[in-house]
PDB file with SEQRES, HELIX, SHEET and CRYST1 records, atoms N, CA, C and O in Angstrom:
SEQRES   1 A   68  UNK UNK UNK UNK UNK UNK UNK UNK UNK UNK UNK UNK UNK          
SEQRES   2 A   68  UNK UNK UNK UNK UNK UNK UNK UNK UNK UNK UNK UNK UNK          
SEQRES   3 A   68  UNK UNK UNK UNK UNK UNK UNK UNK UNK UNK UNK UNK UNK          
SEQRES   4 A   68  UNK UNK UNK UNK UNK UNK UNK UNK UNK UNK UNK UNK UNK          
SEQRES   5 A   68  UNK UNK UNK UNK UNK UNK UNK UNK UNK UNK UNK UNK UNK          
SEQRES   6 A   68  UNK UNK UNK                                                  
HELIX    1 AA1 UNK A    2  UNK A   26  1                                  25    
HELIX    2 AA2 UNK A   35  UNK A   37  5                                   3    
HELIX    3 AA3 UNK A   38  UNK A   51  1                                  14    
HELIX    4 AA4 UNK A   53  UNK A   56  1                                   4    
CRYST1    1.000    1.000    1.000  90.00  90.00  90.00 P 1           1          
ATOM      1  N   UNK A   1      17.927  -0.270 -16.452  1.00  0.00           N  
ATOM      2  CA  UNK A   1      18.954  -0.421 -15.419  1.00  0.00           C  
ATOM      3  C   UNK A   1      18.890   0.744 -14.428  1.00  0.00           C  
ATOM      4  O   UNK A   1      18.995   0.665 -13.204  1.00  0.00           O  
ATOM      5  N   UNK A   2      18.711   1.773 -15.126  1.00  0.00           N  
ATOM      6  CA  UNK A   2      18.575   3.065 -13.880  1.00  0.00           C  
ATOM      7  C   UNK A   2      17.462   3.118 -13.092  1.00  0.00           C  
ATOM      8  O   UNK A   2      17.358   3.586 -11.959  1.00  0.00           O  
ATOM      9  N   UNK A   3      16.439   2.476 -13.953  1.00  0.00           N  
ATOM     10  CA  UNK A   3      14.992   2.362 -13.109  1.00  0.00           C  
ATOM     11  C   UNK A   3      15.465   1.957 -11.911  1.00  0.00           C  
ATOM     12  O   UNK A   3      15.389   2.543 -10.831  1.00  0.00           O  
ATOM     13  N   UNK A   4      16.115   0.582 -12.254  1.00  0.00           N  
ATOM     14  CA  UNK A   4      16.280  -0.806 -10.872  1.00  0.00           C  
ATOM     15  C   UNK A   4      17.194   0.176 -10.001  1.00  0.00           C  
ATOM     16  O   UNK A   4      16.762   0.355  -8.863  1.00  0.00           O  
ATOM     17  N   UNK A   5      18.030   0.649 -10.229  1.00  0.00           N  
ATOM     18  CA  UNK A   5      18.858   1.336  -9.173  1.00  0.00           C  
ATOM     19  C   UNK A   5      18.169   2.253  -8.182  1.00  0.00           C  
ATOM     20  O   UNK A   5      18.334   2.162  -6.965  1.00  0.00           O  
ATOM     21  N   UNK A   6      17.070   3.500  -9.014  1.00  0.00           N  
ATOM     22  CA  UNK A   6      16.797   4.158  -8.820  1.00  0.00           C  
ATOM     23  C   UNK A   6      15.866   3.372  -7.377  1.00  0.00           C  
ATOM     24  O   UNK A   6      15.986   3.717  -6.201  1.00  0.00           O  
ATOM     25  N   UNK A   7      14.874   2.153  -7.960  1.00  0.00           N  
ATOM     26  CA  UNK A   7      14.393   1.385  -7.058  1.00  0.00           C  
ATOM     27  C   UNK A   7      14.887   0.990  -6.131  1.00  0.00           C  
ATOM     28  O   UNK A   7      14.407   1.055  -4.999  1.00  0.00           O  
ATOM     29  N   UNK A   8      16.025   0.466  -6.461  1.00  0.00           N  
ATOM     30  CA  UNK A   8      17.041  -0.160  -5.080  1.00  0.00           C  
ATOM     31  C   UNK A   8      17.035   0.911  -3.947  1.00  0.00           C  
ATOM     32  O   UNK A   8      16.740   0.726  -2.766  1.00  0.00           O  
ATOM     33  N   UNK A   9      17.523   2.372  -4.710  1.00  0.00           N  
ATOM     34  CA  UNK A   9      18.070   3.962  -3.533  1.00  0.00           C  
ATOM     35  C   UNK A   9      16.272   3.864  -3.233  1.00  0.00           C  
ATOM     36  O   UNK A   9      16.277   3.270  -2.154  1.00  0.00           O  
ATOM     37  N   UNK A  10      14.872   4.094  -3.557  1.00  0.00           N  
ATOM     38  CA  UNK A  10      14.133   4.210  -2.999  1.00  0.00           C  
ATOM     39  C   UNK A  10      14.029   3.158  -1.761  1.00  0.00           C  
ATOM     40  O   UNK A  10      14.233   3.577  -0.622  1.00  0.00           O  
ATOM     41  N   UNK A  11      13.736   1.901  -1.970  1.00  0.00           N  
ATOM     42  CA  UNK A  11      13.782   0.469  -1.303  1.00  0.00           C  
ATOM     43  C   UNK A  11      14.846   1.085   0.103  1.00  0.00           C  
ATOM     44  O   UNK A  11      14.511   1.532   1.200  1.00  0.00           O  
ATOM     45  N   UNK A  12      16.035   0.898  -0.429  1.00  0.00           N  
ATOM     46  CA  UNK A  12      16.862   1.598   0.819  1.00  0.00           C  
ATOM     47  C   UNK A  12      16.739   2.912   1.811  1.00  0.00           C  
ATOM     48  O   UNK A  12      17.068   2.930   2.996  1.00  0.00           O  
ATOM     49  N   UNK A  13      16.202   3.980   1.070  1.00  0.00           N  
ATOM     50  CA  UNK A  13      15.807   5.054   1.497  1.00  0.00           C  
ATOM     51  C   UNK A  13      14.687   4.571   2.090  1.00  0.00           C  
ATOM     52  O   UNK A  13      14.735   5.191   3.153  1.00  0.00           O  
ATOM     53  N   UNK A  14      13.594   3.815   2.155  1.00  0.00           N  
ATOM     54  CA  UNK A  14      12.420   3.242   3.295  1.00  0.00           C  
ATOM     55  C   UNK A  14      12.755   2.445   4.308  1.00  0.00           C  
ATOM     56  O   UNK A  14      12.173   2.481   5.393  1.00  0.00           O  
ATOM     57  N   UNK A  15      13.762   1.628   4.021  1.00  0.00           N  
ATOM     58  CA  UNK A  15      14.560   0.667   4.952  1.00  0.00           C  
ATOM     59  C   UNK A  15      15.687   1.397   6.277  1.00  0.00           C  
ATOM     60  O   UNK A  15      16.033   0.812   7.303  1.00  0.00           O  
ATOM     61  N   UNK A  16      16.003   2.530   5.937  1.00  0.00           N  
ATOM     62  CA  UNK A  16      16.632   3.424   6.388  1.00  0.00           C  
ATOM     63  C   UNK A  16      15.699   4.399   7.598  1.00  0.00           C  
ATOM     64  O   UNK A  16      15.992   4.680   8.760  1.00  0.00           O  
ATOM     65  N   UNK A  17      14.725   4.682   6.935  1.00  0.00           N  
ATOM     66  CA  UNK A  17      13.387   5.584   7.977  1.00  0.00           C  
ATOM     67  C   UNK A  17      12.885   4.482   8.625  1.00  0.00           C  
ATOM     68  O   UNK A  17      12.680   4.678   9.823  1.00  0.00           O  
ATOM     69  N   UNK A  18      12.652   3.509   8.261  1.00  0.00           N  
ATOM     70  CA  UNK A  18      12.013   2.075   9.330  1.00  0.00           C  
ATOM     71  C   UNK A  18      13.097   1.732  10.233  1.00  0.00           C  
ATOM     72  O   UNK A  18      12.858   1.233  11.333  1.00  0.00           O  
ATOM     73  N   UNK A  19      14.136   1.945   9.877  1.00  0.00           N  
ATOM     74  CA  UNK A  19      15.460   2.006  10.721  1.00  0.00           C  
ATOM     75  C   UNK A  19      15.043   2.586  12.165  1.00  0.00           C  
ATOM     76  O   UNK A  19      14.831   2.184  13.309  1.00  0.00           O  
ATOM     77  N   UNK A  20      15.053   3.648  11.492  1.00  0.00           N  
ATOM     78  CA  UNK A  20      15.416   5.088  12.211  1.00  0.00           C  
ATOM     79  C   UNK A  20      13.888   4.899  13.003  1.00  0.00           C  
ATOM     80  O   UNK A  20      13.884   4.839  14.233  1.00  0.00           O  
ATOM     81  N   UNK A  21      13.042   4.840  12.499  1.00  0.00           N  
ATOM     82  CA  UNK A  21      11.684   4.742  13.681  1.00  0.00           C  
ATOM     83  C   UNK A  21      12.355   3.392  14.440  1.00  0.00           C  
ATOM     84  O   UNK A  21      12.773   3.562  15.585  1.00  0.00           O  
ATOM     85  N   UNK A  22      12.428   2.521  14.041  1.00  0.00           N  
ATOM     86  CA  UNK A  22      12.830   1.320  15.006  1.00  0.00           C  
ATOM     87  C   UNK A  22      13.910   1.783  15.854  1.00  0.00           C  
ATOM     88  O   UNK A  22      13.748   1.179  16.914  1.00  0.00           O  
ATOM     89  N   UNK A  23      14.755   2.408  15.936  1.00  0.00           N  
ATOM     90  CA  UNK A  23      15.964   3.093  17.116  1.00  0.00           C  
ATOM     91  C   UNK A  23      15.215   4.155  18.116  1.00  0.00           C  
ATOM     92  O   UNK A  23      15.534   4.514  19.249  1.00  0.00           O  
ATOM     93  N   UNK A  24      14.078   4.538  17.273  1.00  0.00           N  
ATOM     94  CA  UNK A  24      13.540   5.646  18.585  1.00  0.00           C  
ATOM     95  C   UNK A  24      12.349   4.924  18.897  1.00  0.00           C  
ATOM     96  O   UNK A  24      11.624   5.657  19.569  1.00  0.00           O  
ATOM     97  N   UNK A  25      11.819   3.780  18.697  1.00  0.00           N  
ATOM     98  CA  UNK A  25      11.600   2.990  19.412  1.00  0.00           C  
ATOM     99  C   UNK A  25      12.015   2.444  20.705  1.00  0.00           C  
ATOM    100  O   UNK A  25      11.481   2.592  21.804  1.00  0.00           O  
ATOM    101  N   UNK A  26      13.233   1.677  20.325  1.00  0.00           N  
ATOM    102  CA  UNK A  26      14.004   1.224  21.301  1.00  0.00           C  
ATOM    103  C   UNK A  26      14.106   1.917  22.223  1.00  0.00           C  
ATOM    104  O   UNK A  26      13.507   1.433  23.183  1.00  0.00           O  
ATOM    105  N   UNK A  27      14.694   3.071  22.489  1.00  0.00           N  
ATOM    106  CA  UNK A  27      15.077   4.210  23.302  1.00  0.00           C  
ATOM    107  C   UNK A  27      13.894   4.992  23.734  1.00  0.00           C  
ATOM    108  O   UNK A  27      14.033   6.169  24.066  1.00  0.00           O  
ATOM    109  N   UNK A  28      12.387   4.231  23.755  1.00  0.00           N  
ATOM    110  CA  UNK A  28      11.288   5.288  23.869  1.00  0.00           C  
ATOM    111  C   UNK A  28      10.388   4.745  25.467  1.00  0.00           C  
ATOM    112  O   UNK A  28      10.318   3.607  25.930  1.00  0.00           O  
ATOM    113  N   UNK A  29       9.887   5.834  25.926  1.00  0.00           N  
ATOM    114  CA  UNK A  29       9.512   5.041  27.045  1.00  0.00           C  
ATOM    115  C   UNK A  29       8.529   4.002  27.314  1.00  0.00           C  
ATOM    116  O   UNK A  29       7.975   3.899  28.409  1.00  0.00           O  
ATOM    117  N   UNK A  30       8.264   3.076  26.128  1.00  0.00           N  
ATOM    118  CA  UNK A  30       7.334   2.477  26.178  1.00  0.00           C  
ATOM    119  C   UNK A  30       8.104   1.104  26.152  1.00  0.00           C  
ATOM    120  O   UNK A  30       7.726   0.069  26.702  1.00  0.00           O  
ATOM    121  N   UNK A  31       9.215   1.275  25.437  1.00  0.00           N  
ATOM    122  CA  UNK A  31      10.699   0.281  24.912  1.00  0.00           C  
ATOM    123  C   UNK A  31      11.275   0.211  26.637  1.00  0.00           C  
ATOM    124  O   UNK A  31      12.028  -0.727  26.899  1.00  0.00           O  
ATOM    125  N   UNK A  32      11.009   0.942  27.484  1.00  0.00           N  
ATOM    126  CA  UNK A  32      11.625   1.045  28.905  1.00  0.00           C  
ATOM    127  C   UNK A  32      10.793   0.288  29.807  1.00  0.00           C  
ATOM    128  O   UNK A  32      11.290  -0.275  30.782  1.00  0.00           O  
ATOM    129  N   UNK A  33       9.313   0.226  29.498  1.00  0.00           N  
ATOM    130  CA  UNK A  33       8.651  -0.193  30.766  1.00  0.00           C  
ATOM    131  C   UNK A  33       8.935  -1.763  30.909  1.00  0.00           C  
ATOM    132  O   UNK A  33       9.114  -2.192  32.050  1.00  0.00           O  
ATOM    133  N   UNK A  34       9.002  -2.872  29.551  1.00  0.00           N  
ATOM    134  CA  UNK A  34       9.586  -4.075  30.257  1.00  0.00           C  
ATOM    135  C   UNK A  34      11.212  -4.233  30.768  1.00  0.00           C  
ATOM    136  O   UNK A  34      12.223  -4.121  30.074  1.00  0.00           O  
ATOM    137  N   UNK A  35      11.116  -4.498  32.063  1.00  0.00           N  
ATOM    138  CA  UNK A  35      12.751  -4.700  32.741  1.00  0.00           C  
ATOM    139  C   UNK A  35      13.598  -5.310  31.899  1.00  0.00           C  
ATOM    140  O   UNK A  35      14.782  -5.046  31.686  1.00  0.00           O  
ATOM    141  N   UNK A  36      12.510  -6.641  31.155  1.00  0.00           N  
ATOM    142  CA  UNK A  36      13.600  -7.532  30.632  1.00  0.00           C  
ATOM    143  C   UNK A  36      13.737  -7.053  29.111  1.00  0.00           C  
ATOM    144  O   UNK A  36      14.400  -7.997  28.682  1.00  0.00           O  
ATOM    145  N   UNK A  37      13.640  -6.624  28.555  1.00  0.00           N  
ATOM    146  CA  UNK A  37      13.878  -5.842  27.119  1.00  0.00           C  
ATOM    147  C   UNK A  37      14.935  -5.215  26.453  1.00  0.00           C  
ATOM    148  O   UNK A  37      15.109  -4.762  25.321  1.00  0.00           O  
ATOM    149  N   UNK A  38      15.794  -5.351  27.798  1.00  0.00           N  
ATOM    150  CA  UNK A  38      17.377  -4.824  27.351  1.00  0.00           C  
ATOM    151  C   UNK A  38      17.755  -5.773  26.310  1.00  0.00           C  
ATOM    152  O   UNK A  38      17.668  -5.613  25.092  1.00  0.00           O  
ATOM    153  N   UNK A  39      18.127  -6.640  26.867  1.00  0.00           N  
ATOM    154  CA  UNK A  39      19.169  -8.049  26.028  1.00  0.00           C  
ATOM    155  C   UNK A  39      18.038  -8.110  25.206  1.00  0.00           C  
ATOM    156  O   UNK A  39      18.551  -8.443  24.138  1.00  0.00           O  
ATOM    157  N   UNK A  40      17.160  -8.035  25.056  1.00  0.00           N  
ATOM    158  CA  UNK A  40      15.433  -8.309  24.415  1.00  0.00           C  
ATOM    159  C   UNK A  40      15.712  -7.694  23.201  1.00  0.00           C  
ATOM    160  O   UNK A  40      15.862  -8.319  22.151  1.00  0.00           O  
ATOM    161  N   UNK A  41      15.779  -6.610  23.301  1.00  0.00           N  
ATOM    162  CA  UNK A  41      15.393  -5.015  22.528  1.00  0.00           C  
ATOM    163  C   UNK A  41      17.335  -5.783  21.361  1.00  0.00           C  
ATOM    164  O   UNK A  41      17.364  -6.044  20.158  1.00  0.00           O  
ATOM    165  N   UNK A  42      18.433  -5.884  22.279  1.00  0.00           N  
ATOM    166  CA  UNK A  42      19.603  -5.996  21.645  1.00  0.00           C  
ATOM    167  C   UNK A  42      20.003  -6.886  20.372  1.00  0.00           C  
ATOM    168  O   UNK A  42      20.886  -6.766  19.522  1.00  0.00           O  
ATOM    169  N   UNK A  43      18.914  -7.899  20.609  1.00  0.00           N  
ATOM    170  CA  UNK A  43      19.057  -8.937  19.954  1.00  0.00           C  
ATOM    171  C   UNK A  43      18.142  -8.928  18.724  1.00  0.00           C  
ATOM    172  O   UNK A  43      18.261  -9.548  17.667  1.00  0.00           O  
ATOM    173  N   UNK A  44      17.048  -7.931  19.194  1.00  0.00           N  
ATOM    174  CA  UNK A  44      16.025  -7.724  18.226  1.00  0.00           C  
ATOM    175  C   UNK A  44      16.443  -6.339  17.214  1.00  0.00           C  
ATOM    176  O   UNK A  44      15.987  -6.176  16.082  1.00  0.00           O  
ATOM    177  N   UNK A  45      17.120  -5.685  17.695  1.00  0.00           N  
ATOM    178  CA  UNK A  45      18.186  -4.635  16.887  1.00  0.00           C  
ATOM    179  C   UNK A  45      18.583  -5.520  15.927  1.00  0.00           C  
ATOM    180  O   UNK A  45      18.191  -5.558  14.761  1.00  0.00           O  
ATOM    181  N   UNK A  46      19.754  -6.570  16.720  1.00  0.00           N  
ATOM    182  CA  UNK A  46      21.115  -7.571  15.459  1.00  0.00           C  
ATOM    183  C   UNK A  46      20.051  -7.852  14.649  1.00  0.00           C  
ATOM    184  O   UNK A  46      20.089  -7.188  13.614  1.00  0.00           O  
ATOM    185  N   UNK A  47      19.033  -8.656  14.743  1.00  0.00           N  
ATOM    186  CA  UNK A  47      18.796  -9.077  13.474  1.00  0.00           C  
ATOM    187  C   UNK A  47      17.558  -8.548  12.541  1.00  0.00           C  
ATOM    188  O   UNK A  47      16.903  -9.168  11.703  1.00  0.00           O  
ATOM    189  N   UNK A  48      17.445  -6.905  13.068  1.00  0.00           N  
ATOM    190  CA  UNK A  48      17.111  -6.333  11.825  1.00  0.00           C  
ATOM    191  C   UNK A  48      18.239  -6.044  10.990  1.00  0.00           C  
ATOM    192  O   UNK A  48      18.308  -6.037   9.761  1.00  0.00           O  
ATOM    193  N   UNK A  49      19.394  -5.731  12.135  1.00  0.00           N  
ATOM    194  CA  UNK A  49      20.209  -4.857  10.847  1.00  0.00           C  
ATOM    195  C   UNK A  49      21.192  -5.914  10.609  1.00  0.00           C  
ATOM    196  O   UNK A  49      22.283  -5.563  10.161  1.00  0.00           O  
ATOM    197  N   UNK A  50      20.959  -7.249  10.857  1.00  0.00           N  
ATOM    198  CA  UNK A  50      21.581  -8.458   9.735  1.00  0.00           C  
ATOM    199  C   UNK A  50      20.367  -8.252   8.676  1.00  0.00           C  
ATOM    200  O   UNK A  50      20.848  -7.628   7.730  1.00  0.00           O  
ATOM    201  N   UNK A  51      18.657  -8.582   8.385  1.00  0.00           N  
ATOM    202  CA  UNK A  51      17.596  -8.424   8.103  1.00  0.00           C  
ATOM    203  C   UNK A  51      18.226  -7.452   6.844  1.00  0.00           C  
ATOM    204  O   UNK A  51      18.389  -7.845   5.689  1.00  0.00           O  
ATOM    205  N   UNK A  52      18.505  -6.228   7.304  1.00  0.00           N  
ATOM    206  CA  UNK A  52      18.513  -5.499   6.452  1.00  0.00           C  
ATOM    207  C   UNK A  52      19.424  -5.587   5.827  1.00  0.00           C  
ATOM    208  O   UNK A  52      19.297  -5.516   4.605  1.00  0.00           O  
ATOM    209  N   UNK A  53      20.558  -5.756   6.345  1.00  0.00           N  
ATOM    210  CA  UNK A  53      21.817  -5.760   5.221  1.00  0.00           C  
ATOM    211  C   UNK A  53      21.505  -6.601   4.122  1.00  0.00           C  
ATOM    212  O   UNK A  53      21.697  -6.215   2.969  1.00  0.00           O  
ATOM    213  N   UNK A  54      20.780  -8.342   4.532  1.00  0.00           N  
ATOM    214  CA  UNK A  54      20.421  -8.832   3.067  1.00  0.00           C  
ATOM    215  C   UNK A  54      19.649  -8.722   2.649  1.00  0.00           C  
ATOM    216  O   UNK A  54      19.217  -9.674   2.000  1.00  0.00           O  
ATOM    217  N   UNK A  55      19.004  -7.658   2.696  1.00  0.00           N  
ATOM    218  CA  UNK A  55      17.902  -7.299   2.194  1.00  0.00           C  
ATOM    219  C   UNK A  55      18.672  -6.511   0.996  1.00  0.00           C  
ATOM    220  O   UNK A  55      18.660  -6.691  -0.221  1.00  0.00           O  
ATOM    221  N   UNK A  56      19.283  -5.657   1.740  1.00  0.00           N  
ATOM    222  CA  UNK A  56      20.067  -4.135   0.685  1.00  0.00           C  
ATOM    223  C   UNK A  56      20.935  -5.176  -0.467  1.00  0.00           C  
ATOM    224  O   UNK A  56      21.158  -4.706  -1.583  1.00  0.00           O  
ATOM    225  N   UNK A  57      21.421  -6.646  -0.128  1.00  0.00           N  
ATOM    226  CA  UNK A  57      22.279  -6.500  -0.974  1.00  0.00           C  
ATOM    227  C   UNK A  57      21.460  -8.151  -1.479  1.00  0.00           C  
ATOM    228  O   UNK A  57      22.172  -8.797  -2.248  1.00  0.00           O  
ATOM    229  N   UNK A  58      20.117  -8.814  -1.122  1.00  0.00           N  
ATOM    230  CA  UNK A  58      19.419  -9.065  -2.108  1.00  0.00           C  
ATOM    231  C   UNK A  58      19.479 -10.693  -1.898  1.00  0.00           C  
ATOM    232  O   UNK A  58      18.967 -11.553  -2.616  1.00  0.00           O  
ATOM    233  N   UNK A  59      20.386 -10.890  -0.500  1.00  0.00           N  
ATOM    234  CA  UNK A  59      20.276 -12.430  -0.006  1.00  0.00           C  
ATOM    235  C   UNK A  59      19.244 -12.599   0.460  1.00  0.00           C  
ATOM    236  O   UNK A  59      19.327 -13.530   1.261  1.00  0.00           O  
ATOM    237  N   UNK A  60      17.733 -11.987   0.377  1.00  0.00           N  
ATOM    238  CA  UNK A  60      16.829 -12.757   0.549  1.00  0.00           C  
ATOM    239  C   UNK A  60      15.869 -12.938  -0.086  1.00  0.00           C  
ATOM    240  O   UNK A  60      14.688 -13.029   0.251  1.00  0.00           O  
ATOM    241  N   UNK A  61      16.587 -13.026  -1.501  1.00  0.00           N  
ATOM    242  CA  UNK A  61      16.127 -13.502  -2.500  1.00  0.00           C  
ATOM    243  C   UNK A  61      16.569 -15.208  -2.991  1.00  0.00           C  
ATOM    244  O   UNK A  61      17.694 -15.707  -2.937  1.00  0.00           O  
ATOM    245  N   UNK A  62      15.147 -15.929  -3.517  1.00  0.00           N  
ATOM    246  CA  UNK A  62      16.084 -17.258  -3.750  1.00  0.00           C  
ATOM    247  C   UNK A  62      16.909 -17.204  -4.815  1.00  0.00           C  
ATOM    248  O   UNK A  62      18.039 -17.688  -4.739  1.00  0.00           O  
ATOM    249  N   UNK A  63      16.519 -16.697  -5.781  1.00  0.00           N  
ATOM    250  CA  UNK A  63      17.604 -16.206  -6.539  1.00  0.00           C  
ATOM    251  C   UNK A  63      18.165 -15.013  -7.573  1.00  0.00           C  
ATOM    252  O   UNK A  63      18.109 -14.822  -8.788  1.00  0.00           O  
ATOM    253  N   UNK A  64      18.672 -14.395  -6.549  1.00  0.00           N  
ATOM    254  CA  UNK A  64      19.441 -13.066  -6.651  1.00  0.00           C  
ATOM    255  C   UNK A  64      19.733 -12.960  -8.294  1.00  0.00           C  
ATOM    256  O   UNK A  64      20.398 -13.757  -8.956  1.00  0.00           O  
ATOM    257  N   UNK A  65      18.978 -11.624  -8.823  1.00  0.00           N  
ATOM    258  CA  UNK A  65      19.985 -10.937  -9.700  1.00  0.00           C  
ATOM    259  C   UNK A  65      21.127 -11.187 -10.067  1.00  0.00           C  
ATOM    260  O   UNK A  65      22.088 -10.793  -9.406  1.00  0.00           O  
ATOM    261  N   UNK A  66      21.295 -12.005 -11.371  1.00  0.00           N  
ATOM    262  CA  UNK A  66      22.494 -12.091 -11.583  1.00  0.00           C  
ATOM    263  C   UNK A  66      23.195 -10.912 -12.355  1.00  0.00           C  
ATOM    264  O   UNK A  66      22.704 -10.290 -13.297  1.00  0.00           O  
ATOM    265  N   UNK A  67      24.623 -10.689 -11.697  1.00  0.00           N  
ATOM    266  CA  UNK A  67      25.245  -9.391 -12.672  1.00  0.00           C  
ATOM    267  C   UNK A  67      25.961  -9.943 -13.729  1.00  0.00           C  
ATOM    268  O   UNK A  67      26.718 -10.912 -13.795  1.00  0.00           O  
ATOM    269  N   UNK A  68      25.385  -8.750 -14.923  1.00  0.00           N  
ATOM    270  CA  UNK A  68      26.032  -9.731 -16.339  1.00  0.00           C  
ATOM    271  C   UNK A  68      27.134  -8.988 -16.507  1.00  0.00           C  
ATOM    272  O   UNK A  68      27.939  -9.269 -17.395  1.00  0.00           O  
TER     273      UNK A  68                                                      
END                                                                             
């Protein structure tokens, strides 16, 4: 059980730095040169960090860990 946790905080702790490169992405001047990339870039943000949230908590799995 501590393994899996321990796995989960690693898993999250990588999901977190892929984060974080993906935001200085966005904001980088290469993320600037297409005009249309605003609403672009916004939408492609939401659904990493929908992406990620079920990721962290395992909805994209077909079937999730059950807690006993």
């Amino acid at each position: 059980m501590d393994d899996k946790h321990a796995n989960d905080d690693q898993q999250t702790k990588e999901l977190d730095q892929q984060y974080a490169l993906f935001r200085l992405w966005l904001i980088s001047p290469q993320a600037q040169v297409n005009p249309h990339l605003g609403p672009e870039a916004m939408i492609e943000e939401a659904m990493w960090m929908a992406w990620k949230e079920g990721y962290r908590y395992g909805k994209h799995q077909k079937n999730p860990a059950r807690t006993k």
